[in-house]
C-alpha positions as CSV (number, residue, x, y, z in Angstrom):
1,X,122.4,68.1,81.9
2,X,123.6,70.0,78.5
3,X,126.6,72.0,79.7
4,X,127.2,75.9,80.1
5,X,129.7,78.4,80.6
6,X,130.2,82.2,80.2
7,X,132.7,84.3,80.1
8,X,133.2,87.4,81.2
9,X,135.5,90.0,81.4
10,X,136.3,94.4,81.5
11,X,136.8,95.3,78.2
12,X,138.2,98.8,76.5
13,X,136.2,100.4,73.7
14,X,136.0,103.8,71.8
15,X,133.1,105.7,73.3
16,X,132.5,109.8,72.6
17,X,134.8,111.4,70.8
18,X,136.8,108.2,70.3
19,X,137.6,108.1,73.9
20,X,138.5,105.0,75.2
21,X,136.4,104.0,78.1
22,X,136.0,100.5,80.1
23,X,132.7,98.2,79.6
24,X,132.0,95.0,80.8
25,X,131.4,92.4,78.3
26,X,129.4,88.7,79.5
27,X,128.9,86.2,76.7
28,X,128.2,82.0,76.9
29,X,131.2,79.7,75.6
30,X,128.5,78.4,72.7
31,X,129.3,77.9,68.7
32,X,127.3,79.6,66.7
33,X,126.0,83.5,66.3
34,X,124.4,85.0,69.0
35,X,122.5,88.1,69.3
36,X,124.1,91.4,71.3
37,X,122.2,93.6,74.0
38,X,124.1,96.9,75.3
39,X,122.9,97.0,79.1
40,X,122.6,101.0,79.9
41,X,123.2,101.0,83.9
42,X,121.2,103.0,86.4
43,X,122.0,106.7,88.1
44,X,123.6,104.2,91.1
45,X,126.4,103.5,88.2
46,X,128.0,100.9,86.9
47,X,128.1,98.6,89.3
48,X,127.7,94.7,90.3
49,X,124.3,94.4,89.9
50,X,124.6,96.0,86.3
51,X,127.3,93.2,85.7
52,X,124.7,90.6,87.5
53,X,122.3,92.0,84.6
54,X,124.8,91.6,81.8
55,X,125.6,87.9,82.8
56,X,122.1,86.6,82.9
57,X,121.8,88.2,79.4
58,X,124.6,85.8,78.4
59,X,123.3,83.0,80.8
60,X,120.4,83.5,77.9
61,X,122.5,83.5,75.0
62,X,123.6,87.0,74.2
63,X,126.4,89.0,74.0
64,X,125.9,91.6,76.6
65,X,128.1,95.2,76.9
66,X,127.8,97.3,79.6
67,X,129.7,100.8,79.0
68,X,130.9,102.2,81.9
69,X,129.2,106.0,81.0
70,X,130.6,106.7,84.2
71,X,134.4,106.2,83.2
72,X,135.5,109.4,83.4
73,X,134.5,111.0,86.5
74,X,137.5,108.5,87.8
75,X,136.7,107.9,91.5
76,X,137.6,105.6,93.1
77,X,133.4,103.9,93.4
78,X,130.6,103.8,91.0
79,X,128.6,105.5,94.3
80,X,131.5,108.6,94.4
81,X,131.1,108.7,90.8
82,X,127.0,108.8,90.6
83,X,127.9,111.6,93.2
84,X,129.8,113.6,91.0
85,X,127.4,113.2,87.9
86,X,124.4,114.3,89.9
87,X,126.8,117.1,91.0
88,X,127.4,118.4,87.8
89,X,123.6,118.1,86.9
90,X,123.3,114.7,85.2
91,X,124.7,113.0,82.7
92,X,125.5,115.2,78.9
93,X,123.5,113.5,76.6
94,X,125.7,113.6,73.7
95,X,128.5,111.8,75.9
96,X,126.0,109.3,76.3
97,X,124.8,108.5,73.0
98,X,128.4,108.5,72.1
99,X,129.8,105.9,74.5
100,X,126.3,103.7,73.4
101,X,126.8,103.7,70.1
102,X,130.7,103.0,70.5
103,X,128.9,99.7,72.3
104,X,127.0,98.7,69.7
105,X,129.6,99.4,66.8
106,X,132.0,97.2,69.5
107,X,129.8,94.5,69.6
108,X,129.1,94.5,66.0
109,X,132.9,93.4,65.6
110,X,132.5,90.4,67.2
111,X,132.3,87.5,64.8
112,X,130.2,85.6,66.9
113,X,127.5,88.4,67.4
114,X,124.2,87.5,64.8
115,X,124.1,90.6,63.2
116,X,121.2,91.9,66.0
117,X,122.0,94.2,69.1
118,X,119.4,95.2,71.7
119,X,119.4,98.2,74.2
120,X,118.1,97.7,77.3
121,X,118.0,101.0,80.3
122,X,116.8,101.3,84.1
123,X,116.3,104.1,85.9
124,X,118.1,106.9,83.9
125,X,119.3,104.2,81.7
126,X,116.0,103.8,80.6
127,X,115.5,107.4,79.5
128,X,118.7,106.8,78.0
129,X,117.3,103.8,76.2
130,X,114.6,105.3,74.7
131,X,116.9,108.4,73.4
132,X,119.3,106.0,71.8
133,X,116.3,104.4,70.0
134,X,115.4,107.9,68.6
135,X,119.2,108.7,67.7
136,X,121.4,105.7,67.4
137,X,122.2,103.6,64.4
138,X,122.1,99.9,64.6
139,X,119.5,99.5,67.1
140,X,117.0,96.6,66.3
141,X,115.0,96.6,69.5
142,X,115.0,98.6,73.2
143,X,113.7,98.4,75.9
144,X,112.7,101.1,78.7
145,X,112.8,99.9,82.7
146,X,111.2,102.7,84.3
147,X,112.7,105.9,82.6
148,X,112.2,108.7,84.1
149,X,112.8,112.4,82.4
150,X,111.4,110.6,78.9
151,X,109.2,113.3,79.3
152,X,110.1,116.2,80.5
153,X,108.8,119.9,80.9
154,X,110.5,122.6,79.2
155,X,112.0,124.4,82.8
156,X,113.2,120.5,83.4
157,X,115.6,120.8,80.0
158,X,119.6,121.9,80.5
159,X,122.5,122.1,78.6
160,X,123.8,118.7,79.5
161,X,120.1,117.5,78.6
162,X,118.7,119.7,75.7
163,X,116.0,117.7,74.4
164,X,113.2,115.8,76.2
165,X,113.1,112.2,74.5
166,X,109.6,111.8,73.7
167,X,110.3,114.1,71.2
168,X,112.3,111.8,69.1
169,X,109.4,109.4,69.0
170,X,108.8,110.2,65.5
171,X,112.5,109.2,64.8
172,X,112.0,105.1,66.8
173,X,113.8,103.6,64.4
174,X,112.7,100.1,66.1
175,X,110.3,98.1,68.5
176,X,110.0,99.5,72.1
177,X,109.1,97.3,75.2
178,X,108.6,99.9,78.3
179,X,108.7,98.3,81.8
180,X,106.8,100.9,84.6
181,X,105.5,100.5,88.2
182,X,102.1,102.3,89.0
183,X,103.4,103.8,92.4
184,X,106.4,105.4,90.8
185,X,106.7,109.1,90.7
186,X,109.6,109.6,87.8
187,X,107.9,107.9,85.2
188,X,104.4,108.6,86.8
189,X,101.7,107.0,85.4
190,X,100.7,110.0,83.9
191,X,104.5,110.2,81.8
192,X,103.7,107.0,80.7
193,X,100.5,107.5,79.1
194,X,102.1,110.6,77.6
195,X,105.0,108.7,75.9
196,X,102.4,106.0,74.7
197,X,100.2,108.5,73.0
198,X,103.3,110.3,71.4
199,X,103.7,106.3,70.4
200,X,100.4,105.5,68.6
201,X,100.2,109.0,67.1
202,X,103.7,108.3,65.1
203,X,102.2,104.6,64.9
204,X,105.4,102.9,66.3
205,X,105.7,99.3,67.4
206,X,105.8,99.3,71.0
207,X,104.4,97.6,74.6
208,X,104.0,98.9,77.8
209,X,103.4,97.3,81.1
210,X,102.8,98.9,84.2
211,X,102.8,96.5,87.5
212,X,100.5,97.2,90.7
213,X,102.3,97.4,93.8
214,X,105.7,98.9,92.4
215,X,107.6,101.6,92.0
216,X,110.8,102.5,90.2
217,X,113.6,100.4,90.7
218,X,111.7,97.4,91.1
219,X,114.3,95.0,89.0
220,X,116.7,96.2,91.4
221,X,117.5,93.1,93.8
222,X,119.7,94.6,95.9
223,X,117.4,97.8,96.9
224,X,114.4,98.0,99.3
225,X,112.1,98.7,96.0
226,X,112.6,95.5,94.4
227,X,109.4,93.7,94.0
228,X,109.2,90.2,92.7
229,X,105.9,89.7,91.0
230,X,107.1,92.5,88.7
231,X,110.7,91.6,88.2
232,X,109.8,88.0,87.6
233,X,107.2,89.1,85.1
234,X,109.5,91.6,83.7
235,X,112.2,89.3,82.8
236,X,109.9,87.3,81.4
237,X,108.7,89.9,79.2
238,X,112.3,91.3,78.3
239,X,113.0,87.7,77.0
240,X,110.1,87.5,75.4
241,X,111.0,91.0,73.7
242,X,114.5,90.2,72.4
243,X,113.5,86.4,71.4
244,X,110.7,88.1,69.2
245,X,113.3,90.9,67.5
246,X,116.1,90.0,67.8
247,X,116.6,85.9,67.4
């Protein structure tokens, strides 16, 4: 058997504002360039299975950065710090895009990177996703797992979250995969078909999937939602995704 390695480690980049912030970087011990996928984590934080995520991205061959968008609620857990965000009403948006695109300028320093970086969100990480795909520079493909808020009513907008993504469709700067389950509630199916039609009517490059018997979170292994005919699938089709763009 050929042999393989990774390495990973807790790096420090400049996120909003030039803050400097932690992120966990996961990368295989292989010459030659490979391509870069920022991994946005879930409401739950950033947390093992995030991390799990980010090595079988390098497993695959790519250099995978996972900000911690968390960083600076600075308790002690990702669970007291998801507590504190959900607190304060969610995460700000501009924070967000900030710390994501100090990820992909990071990982566009590496001299081993291709010159191609992914984005890849669950949960709120996936409306995240799709917002960075609207706003970001250097983004060359993304992917949505079950975002919920992409579209969003007007009473649902706040200061922390002025804008409802599916307004920046006109602005998808590159492909979109989206991931959903039919039994979830936040994307319903009725969100999704919304964001696809705001999709063809700007006509952007996109798929969407939507698996029977599951609901959000279904990637997640660790949670009673995870369903494995539509994780298995979904990897599958993430793979599939970032070979076709981004190789």
């Amino acid at each position: 058997m050929a042999y393989e390695s990774l390495f990973a480690e807790t790096v420090l980049i400049r996120g909003h504002l030039r803050d400097q912030i932690d992120a966990y970087l996961a990368r295989p011990l292989r010459v030659g360039p490979q391509p870069g996928v920022v991994v946005i984590h879930h409401m739950p934080g950033w947390d093992g299975p995030t991390k799990e995520i980010a090595r079988r991205f390098a497993h695959h061959g790519y250099v995978a950065i996972s900000p911690n968008l968390h960083f600076r609620e600075g308790k002690a857990t990702p669970e007291e710090n998801s507590a504190s965000i959900r607190a304060a009403g969610g995460m700000p948006d501009d924070r967000t895009l900030g710390d994501v695109q100090g990820a992909i300028d990071h990982l566009r320093t590496l001299p081993y990177l291709n010159g191609k970086v992914g984005i890849i969100g669950y949960c709120s990480g996936g409306r995240q996703a799709y917002l960075a795909a609207g706003s970001l520079r250097g983004v060359d493909a993304a992917i949505d797992c079950y975002g919920g808020g992409v579209v969003a009513k007007p009473e649902e907008l706040t200061p922390r979250q002025p804008v409802a993504p599916i307004e920046l469709t006109k602005d998808l700067q590159c492909p979109l995969l989206g991931l959903f389950g039919v039994e979830d509630a936040r994307p319903s199916p009725e969100d999704v078909a919304k964001t696809e039609e705001a999709l063809k009517k700007f006509g952007k490059t996109y798929e969407f999937h939507t698996y029977d018997n599951a609901g959000h979170a279904f990637f997640a292994v660790d949670r009673p939602q995870y369903r494995v005919h539509a994780a298995v699938d979904g990897w599958k089709k993430v793979f599939a995704w970032f070979e076709k763009h981004l190789q």
